[in-house]
C-alpha positions in Angstrom: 120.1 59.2 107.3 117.9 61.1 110.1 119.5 64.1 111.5 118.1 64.2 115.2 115.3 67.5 116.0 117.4 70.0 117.6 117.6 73.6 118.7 120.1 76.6 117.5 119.8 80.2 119.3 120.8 83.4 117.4 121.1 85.4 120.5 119.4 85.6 124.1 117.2 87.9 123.1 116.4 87.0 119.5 113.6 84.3 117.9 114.8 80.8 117.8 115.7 79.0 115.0 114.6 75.1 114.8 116.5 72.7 112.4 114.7 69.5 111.5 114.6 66.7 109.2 116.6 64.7 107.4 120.7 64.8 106.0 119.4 65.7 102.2 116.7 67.8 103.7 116.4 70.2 106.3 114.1 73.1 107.6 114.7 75.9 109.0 112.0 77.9 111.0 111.7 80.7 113.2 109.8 79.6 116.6 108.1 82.2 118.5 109.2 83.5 122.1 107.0 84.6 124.6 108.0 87.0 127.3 105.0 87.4 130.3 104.4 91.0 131.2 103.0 92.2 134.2 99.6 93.9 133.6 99.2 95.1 137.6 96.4 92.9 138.5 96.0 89.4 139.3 93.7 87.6 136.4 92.8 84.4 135.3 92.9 84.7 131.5 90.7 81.7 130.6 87.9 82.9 132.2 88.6 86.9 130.5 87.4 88.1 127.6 87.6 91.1 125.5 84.5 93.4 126.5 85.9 96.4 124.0 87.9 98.0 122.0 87.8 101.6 121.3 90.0 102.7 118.2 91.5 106.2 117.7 94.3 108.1 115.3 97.0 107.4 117.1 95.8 104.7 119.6 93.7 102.0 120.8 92.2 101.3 124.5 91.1 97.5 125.0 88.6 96.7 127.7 88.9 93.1 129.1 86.8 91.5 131.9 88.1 91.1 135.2 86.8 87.4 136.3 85.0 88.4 139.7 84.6 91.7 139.4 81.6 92.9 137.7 82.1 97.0 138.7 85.7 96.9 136.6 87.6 96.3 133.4 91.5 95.7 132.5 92.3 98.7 130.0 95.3 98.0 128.1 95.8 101.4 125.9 98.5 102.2 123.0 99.1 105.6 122.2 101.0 105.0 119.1 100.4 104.0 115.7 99.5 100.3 115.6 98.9 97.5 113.5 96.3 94.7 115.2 94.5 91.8 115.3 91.5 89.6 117.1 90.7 86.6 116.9 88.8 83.5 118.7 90.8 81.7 120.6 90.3 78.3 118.5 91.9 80.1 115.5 95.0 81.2 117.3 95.5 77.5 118.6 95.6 76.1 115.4 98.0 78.7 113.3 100.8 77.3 111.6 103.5 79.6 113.7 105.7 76.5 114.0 105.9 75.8 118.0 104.2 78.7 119.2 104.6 77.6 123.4 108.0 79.3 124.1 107.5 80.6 127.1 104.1 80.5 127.5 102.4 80.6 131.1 99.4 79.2 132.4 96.6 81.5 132.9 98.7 84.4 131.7 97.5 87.2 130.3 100.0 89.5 128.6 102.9 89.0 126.3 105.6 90.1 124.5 106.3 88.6 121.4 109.4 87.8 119.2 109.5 86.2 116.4 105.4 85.5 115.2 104.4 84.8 112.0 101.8 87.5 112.3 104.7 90.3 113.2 107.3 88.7 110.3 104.1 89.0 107.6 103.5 92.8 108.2 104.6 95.6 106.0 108.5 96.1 106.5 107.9 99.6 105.0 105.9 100.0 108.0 107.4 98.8 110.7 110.6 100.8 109.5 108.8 104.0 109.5 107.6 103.0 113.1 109.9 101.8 114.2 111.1 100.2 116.8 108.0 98.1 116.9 107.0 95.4 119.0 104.4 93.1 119.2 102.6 92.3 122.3 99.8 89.8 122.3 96.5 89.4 124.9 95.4 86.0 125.5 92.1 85.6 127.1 89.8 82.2 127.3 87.3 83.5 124.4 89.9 86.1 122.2 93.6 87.3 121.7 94.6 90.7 120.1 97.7 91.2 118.5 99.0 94.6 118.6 102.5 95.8 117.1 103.6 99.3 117.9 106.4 101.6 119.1 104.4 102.5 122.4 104.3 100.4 125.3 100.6 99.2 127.2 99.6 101.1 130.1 97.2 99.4 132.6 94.7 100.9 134.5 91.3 99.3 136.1 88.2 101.3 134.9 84.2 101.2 135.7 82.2 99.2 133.9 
């Protein structure tokens, strides 16, 4: 006997769960939610990229292009400790992180994330230590980078 797809919510502000499949069989997974930030400037994340990323002790600063604007960057800095990741595009849109499109925009640029594989997989001793921790992701049309951390971004527009 099919049991019909259908969604349960642990809170309004928690990951989804999913239940699927059939009467003697069902699944359980967590479905990540996206949450748009503002970065403070209007851009076009297909046509963005990640120009560089400049790693210190206790932060990072991530240089992304600004489509039209050859004089500046997006920096997106962390000044906490920080676990992260890039990766190409193509990559990212094939992970298995169950129905990774909640809340997702068009064109958008900056998220924060709840629920992700890649935040669940990390080190629990870590993120205890750290935490709280979040993990915000930035999606251009060529890369994303994952970063979890206790700090928040700060945006600023740089030279080139």
């Amino acid at each position: 006997m099919a049991v019909p797809n259908h969604r349960l919510t642990r809170s309004n502000k928690g990951p989804f769960l999913r239940c699927s499949g059939t009467a003697d069989r069902l699944i359980f997974r967590l479905m990540p939610r996206y949450s748009p930030i503002d970065a403070g400037v209007p851009l076009q994340a297909s046509r963005s990229d990640l120009a560089s990323l400049r790693w210190s002790t206790n932060g990072i600063a991530a240089d992304f292009i600004l489509p039209d604007d050859d004089a500046h960057l997006l920096r997106v800095s962390f000044d906490k400790q920080r676990i992260i990741r890039i990766l190409d595009e193509m990559p990212l849109s094939t992970e298995e992180d169950d129905t990774p499109n909640e809340g997702l925009v068009s064109e958008h640029f900056a998220y924060r994330l709840e629920g992700a594989a890649f935040s669940r997989l990390q080190s629990g001793a870590w993120k205890e230590v750290n935490a709280p921790v979040t993990h915000y992701q930035f999606v251009t049309g060529w890369a994303c980078l994952d970063v979890l951390t206790a700090a928040t971004p700060a945006f600023a527009v740089v030279r080139r």
